[in-house]
C-alpha positions as CSV (number, residue, x, y, z in Angstrom):
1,X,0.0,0.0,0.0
2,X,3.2,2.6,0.9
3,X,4.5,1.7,-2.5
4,X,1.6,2.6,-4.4
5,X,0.6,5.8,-2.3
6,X,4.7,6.7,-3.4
7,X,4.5,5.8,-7.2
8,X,1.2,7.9,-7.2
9,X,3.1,10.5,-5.3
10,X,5.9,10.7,-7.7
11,X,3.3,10.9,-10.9
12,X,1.7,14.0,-9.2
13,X,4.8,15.4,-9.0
14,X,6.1,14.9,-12.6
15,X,2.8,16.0,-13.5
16,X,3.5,19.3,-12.1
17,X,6.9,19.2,-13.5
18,X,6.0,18.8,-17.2
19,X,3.2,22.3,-16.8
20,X,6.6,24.1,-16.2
21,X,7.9,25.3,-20.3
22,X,10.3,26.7,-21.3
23,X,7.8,29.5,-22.9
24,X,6.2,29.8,-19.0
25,X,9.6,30.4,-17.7
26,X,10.6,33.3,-20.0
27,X,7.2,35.0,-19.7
28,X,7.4,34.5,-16.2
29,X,10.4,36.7,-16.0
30,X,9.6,38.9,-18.3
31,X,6.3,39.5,-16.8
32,X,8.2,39.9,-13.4
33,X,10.0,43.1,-15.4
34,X,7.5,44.5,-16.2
35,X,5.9,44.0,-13.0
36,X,9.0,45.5,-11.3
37,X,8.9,48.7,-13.1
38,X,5.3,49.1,-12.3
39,X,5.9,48.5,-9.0
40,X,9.0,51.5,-9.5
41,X,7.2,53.6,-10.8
42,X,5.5,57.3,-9.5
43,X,2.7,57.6,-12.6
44,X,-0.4,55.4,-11.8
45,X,-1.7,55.3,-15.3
46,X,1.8,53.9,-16.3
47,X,1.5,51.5,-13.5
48,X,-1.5,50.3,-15.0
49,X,-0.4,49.7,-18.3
50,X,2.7,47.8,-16.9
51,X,0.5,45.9,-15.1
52,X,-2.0,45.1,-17.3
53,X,1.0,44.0,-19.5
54,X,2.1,41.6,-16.8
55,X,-0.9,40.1,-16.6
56,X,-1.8,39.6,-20.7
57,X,1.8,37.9,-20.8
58,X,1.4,35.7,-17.7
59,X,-2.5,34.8,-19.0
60,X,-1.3,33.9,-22.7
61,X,2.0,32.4,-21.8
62,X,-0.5,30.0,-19.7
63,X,-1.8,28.7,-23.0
64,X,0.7,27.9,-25.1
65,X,-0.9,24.3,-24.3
66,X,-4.2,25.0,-25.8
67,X,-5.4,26.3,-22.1
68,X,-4.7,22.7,-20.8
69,X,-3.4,24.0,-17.5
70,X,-4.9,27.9,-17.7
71,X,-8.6,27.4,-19.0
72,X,-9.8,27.4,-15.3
73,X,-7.5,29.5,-13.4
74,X,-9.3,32.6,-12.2
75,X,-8.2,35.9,-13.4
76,X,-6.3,37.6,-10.4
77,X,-5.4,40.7,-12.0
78,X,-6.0,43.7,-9.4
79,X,-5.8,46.2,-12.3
80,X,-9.0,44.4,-13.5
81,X,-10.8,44.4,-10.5
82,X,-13.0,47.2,-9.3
């Protein structure tokens, strides 16, 4: 019973391994930029923009995989939230 509560431990895990690309990594970063200027920034409109481009990037980096992993994740984005 430990054995197969492990091997179904382990598939979980390289499940959640193989959602990780290479084109999620870079937007990732490049999302945390953009993020980080926002976040540096003195001009709220600006800081929206920034933002708002954070969050396109981060939302459309998600579906490279035809949404597999993204179609249900709820939209977070506080500069679309009123």
């Amino acid at each position: 019973m430990r054995g197969a509560i492990a091997i179904m431990a382990a598939c979980a895990a390289l499940t959640l391994v193989a959602c990780e690309s290479k084109q999620d990594n870079a937007a990732e970063k490049q999302a945390d930029a953009l993020e980080n200027q926002a976040a540096a920034t003195t001009n709220e409109t600006q800081e929206t923009q920034l933002n708002a481009k954070a969050d396109a990037i981060e939302q459309n980096a998600g579906n490279a995989d035809g949404g597999m992993t993204t179609n249900n994740t709820p939209n977070t984005s506080p500069s679309e939230q009123h």
